[in-house]
PQR file of N, CA, C, O and H, with PARSE charges and radii, in Angstrom:
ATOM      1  N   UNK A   1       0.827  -1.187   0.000 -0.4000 1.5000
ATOM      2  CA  UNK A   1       0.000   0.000   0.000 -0.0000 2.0000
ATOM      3  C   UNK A   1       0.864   1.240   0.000  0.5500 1.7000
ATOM      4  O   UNK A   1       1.595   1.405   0.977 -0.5500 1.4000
ATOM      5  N   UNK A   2       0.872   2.057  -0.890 -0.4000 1.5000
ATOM      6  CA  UNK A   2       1.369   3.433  -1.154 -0.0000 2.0000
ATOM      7  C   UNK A   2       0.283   4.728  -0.851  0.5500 1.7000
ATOM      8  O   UNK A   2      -0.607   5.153  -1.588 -0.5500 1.4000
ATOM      9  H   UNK A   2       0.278   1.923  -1.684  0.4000 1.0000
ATOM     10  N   UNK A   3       0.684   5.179   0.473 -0.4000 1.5000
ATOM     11  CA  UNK A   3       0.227   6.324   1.035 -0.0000 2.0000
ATOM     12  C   UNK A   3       0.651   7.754   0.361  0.5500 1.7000
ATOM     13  O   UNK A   3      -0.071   8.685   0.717 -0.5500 1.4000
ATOM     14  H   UNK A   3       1.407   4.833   1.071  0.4000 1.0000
ATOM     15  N   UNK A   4       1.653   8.072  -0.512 -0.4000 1.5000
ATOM     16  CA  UNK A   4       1.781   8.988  -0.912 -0.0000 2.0000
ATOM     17  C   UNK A   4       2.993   9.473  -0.771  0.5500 1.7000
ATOM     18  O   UNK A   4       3.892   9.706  -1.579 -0.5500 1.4000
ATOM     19  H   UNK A   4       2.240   7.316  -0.801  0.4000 1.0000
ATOM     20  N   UNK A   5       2.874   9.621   0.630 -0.4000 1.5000
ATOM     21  CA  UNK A   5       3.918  10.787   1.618 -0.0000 2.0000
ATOM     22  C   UNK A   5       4.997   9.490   2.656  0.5500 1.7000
ATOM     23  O   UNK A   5       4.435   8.461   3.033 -0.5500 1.4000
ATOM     24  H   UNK A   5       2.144   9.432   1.287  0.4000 1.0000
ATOM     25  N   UNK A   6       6.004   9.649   2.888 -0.4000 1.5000
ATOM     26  CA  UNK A   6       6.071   8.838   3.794 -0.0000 2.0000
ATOM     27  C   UNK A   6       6.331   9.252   5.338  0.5500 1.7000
ATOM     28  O   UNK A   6       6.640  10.444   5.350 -0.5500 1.4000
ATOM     29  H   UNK A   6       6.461  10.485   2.583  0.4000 1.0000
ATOM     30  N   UNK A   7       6.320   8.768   6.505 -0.4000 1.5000
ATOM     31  CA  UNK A   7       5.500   9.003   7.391 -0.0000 2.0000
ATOM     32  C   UNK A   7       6.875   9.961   7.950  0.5500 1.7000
ATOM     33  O   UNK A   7       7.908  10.181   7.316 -0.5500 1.4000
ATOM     34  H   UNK A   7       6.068   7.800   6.496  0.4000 1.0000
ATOM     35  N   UNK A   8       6.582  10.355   9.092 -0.4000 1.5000
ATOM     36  CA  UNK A   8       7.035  12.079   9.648 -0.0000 2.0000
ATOM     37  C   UNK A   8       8.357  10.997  10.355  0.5500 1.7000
ATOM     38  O   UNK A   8       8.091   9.888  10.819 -0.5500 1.4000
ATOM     39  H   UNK A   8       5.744  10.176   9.607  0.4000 1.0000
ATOM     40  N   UNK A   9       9.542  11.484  10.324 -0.4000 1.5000
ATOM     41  CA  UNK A   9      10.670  11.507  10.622 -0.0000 2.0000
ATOM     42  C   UNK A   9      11.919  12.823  11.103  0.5500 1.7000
ATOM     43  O   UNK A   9      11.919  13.952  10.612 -0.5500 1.4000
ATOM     44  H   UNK A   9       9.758  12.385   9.948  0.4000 1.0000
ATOM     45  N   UNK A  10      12.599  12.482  11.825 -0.4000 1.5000
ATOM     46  CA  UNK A  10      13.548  13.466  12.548 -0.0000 2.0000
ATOM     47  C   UNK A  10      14.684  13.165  11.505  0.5500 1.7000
ATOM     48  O   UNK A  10      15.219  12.080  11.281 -0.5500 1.4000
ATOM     49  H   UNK A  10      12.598  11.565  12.224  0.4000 1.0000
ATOM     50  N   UNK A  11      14.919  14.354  10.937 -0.4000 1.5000
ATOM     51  CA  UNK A  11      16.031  14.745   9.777 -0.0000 2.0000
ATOM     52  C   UNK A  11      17.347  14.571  10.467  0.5500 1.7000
ATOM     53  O   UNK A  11      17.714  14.911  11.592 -0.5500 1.4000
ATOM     54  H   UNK A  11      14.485  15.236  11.120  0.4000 1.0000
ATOM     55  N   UNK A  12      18.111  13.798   9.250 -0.4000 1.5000
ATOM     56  CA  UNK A  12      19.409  13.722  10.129 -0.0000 2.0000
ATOM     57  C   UNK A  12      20.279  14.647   9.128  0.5500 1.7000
ATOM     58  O   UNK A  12      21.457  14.685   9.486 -0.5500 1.4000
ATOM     59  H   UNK A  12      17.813  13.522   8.336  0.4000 1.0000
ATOM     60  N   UNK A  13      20.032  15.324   8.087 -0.4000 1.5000
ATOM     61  CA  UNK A  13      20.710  16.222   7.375 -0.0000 2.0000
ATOM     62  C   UNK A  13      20.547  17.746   7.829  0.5500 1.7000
ATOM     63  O   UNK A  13      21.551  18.459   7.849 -0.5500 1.4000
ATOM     64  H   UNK A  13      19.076  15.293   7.796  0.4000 1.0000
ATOM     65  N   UNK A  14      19.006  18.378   8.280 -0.4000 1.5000
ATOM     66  CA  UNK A  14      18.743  19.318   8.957 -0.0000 2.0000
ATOM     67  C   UNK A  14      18.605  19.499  10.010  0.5500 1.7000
ATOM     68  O   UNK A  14      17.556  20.056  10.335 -0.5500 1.4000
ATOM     69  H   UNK A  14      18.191  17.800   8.264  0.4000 1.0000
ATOM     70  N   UNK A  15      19.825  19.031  11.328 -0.4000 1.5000
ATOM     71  CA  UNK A  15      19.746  19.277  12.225 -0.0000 2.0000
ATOM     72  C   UNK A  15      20.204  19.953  13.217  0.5500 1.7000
ATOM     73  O   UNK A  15      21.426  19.955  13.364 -0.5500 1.4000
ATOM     74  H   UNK A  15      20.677  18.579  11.063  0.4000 1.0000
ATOM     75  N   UNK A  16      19.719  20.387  13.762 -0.4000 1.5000
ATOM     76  CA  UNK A  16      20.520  21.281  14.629 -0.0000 2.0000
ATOM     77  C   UNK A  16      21.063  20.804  16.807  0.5500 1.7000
ATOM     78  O   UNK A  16      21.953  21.105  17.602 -0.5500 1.4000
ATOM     79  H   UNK A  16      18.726  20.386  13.643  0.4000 1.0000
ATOM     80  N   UNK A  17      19.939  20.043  16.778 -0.4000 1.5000
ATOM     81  CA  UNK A  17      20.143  19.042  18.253 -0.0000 2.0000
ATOM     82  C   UNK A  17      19.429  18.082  17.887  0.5500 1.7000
ATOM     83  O   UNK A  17      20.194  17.237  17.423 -0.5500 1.4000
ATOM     84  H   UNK A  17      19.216  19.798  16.131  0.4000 1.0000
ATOM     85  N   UNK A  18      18.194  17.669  17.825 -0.4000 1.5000
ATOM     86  CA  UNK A  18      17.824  16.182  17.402 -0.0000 2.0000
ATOM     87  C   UNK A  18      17.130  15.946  15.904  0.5500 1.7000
ATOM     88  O   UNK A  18      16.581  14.894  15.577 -0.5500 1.4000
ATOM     89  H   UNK A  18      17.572  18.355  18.202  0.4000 1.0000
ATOM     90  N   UNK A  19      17.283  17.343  14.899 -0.4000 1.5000
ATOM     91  CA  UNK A  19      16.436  16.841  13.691 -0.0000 2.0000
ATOM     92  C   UNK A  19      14.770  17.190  13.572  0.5500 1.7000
ATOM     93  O   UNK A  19      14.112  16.833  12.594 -0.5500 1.4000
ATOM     94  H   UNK A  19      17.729  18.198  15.165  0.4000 1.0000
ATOM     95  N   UNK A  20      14.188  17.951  14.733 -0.4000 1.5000
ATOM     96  CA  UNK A  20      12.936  17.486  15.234 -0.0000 2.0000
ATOM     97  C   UNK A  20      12.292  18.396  14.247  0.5500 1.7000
ATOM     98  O   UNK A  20      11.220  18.084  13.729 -0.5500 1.4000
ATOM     99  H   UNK A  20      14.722  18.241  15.526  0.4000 1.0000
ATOM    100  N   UNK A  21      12.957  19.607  13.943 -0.4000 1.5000
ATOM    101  CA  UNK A  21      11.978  21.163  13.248 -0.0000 2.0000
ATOM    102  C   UNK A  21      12.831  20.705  11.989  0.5500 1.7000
ATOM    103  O   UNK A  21      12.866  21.601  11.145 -0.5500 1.4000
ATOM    104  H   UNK A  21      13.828  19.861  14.364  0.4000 1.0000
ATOM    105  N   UNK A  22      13.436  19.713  11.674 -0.4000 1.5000
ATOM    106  CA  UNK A  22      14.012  19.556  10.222 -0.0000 2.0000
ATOM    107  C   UNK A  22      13.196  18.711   9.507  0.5500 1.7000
ATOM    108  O   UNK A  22      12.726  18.838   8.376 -0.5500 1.4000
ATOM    109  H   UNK A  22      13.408  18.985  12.360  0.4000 1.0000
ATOM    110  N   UNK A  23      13.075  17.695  10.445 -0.4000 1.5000
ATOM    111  CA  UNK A  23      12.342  16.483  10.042 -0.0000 2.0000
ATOM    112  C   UNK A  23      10.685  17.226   9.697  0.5500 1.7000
ATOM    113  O   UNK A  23      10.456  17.255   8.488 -0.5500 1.4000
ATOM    114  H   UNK A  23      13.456  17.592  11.363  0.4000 1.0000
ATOM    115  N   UNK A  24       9.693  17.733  10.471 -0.4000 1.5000
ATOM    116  CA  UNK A  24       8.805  18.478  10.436 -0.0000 2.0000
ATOM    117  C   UNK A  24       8.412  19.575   9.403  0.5500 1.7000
ATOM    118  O   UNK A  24       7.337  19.984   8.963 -0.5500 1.4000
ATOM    119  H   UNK A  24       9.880  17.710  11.453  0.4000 1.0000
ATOM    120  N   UNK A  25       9.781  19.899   9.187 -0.4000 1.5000
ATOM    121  CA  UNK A  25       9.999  20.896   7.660 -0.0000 2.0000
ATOM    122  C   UNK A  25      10.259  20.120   6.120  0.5500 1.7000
ATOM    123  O   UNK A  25       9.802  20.443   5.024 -0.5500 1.4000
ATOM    124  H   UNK A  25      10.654  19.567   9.544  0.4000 1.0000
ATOM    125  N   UNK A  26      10.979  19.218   6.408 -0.4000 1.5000
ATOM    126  CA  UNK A  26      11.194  18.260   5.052 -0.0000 2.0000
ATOM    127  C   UNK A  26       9.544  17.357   4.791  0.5500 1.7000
ATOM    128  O   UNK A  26       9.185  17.114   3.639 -0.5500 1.4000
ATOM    129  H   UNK A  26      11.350  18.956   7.299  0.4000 1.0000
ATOM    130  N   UNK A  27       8.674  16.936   6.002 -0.4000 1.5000
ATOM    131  CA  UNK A  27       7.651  16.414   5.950 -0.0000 2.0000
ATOM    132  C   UNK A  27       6.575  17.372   5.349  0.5500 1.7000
ATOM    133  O   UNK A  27       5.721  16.872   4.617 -0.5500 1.4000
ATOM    134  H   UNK A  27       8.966  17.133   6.938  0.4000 1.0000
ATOM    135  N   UNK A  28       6.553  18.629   5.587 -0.4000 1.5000
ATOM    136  CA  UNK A  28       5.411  19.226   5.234 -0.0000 2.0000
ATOM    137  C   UNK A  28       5.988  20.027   4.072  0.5500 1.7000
ATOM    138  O   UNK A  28       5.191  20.904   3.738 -0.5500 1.4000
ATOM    139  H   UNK A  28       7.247  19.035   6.181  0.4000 1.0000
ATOM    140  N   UNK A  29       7.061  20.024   3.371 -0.4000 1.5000
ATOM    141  CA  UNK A  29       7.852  21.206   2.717 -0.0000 2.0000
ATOM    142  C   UNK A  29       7.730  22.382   3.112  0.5500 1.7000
ATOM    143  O   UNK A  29       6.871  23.060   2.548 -0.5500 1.4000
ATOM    144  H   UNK A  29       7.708  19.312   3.642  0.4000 1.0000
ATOM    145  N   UNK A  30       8.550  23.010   4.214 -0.4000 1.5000
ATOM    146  CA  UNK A  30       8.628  23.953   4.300 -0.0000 2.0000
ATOM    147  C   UNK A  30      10.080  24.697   4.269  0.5500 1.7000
ATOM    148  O   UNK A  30      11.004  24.045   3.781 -0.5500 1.4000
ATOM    149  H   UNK A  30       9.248  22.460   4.673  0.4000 1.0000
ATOM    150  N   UNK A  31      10.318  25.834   4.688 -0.4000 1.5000
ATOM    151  CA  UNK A  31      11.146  26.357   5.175 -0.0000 2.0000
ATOM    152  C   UNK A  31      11.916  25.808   6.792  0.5500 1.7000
ATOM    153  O   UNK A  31      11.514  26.357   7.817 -0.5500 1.4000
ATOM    154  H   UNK A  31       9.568  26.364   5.084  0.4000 1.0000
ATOM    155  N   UNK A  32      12.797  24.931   6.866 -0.4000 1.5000
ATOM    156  CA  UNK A  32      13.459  25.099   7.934 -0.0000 2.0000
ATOM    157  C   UNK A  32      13.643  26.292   9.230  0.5500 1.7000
ATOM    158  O   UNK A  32      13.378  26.239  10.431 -0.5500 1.4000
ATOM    159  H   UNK A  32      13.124  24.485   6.033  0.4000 1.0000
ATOM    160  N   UNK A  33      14.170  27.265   8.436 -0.4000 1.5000
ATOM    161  CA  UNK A  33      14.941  28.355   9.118 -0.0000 2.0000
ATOM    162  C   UNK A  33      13.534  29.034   9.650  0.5500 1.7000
ATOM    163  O   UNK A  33      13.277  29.488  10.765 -0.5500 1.4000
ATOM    164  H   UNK A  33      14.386  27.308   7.461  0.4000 1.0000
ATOM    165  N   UNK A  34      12.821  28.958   8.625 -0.4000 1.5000
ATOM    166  CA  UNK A  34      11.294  29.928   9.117 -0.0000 2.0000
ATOM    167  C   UNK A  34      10.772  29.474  10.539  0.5500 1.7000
ATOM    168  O   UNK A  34      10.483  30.088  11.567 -0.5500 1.4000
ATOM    169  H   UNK A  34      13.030  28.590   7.719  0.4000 1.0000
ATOM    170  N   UNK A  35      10.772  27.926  10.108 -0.4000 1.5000
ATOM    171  CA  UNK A  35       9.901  26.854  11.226 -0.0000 2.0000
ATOM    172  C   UNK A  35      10.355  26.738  12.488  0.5500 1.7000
ATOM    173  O   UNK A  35       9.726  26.323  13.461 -0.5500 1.4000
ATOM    174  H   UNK A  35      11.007  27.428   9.274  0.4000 1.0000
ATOM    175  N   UNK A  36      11.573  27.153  12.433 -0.4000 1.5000
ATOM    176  CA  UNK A  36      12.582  26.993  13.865 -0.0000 2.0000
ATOM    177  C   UNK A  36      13.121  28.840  14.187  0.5500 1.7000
ATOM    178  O   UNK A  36      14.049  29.107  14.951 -0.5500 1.4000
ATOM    179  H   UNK A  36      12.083  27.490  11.642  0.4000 1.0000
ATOM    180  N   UNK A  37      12.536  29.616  13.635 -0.4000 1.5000
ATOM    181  CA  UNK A  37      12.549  31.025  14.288 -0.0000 2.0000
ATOM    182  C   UNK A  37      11.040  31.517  14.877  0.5500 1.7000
ATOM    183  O   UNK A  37      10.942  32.425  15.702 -0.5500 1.4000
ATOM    184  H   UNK A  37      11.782  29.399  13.014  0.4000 1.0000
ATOM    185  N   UNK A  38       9.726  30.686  14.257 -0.4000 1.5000
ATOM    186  CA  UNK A  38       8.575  30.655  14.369 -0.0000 2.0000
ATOM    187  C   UNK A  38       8.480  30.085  15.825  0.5500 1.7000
ATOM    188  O   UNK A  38       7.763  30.532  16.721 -0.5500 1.4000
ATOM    189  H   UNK A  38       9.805  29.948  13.587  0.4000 1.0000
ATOM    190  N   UNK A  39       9.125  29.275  15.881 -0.4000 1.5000
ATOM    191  CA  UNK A  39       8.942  27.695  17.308 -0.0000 2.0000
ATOM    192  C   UNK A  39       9.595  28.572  18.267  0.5500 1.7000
ATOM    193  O   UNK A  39       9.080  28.664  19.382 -0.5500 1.4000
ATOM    194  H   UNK A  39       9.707  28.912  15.153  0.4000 1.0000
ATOM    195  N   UNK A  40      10.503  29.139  18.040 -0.4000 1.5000
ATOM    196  CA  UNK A  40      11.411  30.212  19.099 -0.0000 2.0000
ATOM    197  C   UNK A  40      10.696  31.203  19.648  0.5500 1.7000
ATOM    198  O   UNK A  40      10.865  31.445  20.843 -0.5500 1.4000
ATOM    199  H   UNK A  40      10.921  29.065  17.135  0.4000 1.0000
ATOM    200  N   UNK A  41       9.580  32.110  18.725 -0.4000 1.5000
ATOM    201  CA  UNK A  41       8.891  33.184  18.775 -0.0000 2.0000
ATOM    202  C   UNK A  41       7.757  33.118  19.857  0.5500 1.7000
ATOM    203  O   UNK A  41       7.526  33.775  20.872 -0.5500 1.4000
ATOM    204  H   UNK A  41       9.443  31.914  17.754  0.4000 1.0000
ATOM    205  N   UNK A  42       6.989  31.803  19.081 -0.4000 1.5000
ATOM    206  CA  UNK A  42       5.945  31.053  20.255 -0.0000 2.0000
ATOM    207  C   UNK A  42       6.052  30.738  21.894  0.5500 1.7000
ATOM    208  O   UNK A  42       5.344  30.889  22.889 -0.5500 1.4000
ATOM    209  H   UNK A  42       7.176  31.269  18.257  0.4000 1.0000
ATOM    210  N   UNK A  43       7.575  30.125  21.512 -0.4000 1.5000
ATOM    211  CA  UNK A  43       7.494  29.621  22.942 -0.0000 2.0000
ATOM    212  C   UNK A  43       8.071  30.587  23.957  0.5500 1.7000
ATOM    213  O   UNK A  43       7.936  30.532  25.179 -0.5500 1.4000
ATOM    214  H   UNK A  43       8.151  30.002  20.703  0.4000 1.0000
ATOM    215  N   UNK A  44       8.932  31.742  23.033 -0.4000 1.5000
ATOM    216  CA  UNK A  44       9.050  33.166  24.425 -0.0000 2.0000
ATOM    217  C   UNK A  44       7.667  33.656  24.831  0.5500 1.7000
ATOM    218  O   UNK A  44       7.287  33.462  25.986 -0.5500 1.4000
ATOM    219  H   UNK A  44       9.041  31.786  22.040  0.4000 1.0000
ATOM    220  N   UNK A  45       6.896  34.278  23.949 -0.4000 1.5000
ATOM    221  CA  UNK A  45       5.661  35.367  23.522 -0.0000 2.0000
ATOM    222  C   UNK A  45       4.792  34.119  24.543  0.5500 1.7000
ATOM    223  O   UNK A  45       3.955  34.567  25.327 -0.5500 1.4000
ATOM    224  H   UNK A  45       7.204  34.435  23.011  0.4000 1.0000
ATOM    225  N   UNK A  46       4.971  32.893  24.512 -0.4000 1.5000
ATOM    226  CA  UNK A  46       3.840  32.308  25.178 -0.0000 2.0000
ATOM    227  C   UNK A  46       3.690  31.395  26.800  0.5500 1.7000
ATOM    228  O   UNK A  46       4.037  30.220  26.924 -0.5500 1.4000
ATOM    229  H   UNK A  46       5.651  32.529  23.875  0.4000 1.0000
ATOM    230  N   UNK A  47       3.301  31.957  27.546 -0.4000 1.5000
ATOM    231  CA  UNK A  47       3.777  31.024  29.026 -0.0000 2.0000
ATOM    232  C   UNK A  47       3.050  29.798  28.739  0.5500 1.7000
ATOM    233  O   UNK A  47       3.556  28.838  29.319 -0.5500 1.4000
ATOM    234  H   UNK A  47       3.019  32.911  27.445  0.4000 1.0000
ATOM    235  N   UNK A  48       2.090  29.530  28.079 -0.4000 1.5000
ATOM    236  CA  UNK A  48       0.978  28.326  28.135 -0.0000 2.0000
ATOM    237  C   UNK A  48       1.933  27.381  27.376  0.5500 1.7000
ATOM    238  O   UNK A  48       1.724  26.197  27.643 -0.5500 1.4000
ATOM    239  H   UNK A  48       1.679  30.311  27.608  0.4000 1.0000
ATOM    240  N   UNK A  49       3.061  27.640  26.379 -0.4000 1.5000
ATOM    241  CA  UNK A  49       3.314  26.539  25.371 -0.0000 2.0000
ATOM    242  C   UNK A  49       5.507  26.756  25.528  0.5500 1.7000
ATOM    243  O   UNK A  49       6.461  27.359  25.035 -0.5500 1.4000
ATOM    244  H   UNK A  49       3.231  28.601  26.162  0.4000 1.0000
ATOM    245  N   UNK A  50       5.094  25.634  26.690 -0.4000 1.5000
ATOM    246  CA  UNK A  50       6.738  25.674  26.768 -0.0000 2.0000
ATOM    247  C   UNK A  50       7.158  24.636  26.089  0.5500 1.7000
ATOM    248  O   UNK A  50       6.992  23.417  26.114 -0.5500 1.4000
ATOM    249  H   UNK A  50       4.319  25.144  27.090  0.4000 1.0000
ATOM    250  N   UNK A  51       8.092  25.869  25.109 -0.4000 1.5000
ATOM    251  CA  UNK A  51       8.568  25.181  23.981 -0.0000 2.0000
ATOM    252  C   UNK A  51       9.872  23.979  24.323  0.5500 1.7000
ATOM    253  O   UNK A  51      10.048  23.100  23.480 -0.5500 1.4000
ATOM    254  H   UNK A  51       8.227  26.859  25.089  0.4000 1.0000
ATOM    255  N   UNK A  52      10.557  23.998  25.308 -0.4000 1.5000
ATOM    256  CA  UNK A  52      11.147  23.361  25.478 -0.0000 2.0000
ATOM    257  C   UNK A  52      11.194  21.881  25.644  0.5500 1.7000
ATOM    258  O   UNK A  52      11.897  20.989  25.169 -0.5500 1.4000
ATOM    259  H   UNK A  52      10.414  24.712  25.993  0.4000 1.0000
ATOM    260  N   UNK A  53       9.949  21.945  26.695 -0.4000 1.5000
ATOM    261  CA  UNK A  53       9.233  20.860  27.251 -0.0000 2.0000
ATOM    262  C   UNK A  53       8.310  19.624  26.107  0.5500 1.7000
ATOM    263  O   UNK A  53       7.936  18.475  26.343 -0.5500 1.4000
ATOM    264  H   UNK A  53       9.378  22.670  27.081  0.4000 1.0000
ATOM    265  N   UNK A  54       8.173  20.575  24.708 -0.4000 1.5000
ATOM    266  CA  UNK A  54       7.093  20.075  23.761 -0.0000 2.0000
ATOM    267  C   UNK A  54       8.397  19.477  22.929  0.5500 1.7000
ATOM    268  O   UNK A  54       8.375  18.269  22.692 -0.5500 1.4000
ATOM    269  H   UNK A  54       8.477  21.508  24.517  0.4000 1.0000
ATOM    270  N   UNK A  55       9.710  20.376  22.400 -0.4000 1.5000
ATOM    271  CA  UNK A  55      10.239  19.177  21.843 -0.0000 2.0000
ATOM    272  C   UNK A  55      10.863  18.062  21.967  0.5500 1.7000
ATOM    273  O   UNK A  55      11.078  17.057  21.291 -0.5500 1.4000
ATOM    274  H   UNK A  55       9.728  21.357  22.592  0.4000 1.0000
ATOM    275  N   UNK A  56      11.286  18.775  23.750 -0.4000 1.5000
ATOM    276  CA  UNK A  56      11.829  16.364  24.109 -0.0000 2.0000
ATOM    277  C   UNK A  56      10.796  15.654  23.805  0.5500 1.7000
ATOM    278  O   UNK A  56      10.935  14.439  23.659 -0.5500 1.4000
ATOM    279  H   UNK A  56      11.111  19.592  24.299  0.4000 1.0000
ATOM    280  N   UNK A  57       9.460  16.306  23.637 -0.4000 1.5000
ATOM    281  CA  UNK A  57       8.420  14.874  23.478 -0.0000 2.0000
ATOM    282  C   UNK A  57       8.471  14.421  22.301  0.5500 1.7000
ATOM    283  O   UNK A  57       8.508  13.276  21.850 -0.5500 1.4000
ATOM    284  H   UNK A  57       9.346  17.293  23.756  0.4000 1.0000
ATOM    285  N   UNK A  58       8.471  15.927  21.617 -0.4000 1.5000
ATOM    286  CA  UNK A  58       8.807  15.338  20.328 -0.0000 2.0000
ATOM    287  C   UNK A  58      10.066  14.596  20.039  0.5500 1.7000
ATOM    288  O   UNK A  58       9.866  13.941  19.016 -0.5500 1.4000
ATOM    289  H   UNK A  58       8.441  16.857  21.983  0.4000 1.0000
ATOM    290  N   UNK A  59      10.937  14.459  20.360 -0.4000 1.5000
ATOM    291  CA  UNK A  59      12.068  13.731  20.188 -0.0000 2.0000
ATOM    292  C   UNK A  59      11.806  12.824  20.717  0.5500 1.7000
ATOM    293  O   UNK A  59      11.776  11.902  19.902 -0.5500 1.4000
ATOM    294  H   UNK A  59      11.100  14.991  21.191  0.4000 1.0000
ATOM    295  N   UNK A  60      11.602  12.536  21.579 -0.4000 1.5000
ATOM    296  CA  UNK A  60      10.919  11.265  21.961 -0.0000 2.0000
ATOM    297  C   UNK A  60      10.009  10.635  21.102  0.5500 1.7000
ATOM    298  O   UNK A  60      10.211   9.424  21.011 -0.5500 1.4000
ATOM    299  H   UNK A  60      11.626  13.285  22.241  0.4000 1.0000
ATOM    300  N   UNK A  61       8.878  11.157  20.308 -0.4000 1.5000
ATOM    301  CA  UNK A  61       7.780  10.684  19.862 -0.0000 2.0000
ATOM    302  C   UNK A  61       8.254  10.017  18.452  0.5500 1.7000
ATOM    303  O   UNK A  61       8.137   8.866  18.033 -0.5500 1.4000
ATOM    304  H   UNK A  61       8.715  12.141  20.382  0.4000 1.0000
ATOM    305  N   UNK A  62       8.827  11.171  17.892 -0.4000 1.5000
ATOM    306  CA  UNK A  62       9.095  11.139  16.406 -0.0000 2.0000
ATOM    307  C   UNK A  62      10.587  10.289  16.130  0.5500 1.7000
ATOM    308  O   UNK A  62      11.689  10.575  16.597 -0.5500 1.4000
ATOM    309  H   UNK A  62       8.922  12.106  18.232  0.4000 1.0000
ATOM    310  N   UNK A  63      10.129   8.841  14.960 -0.4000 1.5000
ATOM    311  CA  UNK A  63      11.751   8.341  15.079 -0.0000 2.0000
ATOM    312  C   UNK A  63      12.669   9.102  14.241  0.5500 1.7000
ATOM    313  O   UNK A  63      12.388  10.018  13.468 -0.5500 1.4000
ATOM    314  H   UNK A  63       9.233   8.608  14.581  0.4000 1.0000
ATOM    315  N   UNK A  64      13.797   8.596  14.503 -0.4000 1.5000
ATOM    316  CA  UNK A  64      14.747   9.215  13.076 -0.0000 2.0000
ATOM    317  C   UNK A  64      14.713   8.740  12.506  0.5500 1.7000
ATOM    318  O   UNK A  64      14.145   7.657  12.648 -0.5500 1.4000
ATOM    319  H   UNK A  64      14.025   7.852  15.131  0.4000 1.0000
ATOM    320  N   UNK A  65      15.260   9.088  11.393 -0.4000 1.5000
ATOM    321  CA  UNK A  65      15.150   8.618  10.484 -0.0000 2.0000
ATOM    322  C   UNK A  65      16.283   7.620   9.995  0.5500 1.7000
ATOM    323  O   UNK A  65      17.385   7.810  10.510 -0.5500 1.4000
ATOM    324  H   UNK A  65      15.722   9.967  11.278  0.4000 1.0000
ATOM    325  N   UNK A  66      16.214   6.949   9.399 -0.4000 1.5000
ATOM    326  CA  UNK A  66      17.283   5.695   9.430 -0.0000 2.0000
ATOM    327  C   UNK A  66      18.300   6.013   7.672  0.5500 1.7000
ATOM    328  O   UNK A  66      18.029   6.765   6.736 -0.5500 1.4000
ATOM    329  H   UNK A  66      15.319   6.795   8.980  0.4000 1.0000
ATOM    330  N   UNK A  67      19.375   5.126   7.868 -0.4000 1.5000
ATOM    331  CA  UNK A  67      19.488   5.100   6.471 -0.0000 2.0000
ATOM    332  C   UNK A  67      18.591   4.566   5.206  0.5500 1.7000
ATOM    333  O   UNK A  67      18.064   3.521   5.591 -0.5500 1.4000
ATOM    334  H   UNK A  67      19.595   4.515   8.629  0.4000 1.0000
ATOM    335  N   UNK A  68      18.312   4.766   4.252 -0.4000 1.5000
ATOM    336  CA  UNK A  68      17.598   3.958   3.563 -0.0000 2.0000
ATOM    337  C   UNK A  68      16.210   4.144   3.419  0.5500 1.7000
ATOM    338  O   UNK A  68      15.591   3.404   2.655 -0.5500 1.4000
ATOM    339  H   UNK A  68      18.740   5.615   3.939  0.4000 1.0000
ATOM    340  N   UNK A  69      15.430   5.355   4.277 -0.4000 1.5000
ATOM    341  CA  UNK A  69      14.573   5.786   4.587 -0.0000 2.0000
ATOM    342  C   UNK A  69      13.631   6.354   3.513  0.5500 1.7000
ATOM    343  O   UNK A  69      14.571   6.128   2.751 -0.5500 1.4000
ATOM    344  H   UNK A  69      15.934   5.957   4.897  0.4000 1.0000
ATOM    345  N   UNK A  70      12.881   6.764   2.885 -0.4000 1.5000
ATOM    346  CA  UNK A  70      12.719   7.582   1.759 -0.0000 2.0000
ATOM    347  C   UNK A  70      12.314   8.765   2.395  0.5500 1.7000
ATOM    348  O   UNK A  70      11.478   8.862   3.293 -0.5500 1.4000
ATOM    349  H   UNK A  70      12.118   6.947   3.504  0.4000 1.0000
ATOM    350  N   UNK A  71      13.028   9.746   1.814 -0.4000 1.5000
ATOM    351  CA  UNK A  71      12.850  11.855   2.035 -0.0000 2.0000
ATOM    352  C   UNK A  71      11.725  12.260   1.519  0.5500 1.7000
ATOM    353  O   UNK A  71      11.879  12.459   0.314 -0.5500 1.4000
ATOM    354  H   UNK A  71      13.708   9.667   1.084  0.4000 1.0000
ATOM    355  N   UNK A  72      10.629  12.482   1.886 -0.4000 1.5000
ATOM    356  CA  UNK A  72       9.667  13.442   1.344 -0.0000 2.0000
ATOM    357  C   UNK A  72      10.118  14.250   0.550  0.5500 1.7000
ATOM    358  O   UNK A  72      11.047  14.980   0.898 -0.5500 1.4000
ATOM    359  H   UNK A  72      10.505  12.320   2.865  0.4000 1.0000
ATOM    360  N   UNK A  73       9.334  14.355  -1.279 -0.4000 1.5000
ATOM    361  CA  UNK A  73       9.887  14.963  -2.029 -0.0000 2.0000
ATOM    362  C   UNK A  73       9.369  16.128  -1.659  0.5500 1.7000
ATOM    363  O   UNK A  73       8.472  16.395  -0.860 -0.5500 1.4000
ATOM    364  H   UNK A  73       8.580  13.762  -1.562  0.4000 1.0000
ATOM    365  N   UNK A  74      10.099  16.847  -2.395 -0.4000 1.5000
ATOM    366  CA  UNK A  74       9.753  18.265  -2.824 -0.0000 2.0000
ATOM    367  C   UNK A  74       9.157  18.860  -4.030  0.5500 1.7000
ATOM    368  O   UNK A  74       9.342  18.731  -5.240 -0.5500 1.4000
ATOM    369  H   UNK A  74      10.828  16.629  -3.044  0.4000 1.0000
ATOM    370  N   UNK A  75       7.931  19.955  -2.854 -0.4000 1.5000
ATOM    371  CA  UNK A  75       7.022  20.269  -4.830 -0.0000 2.0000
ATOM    372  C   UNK A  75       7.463  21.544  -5.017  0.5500 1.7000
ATOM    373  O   UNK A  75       7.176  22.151  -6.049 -0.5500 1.4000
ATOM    374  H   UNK A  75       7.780  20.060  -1.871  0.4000 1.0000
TER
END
């Protein structure tokens, strides 16, 4: 069965500590640099959403990505 997309992974080419806003950016095509100055912005400007705390989970949650893996293309 071919889903399309393949499933959300922690980038091991865009990373900066675990891959987490790389992997998240290569999955949805976005901008990297945007997605991880955006995540920075939120989690000062916001006491309800500590950003810190949300991406060990995510690192936790999300695997890496392995060799051999297939990269979400790009449109």
């Amino acid at each position: 069965m071919d889903f399309g997309t393949p499933p959300l992974r922690r980038s091991r080419d865009r990373r900066i500590v675990a891959g987490v806003m790389g992997g998240i950016a290569e999955h949805f095509d976005l901008n990297v640099t945007l997605l991880r100055v955006l995540y920075v912005i939120v989690s000062i400007a916001s006491a309800a959403f500590p950003g810190i705390i949300v991406y060990l989970l995510l690192w936790l949650l999300i695997p890496a990505r392995r060799p051999g893996d297939p990269v979400p293309a790009r449109g």
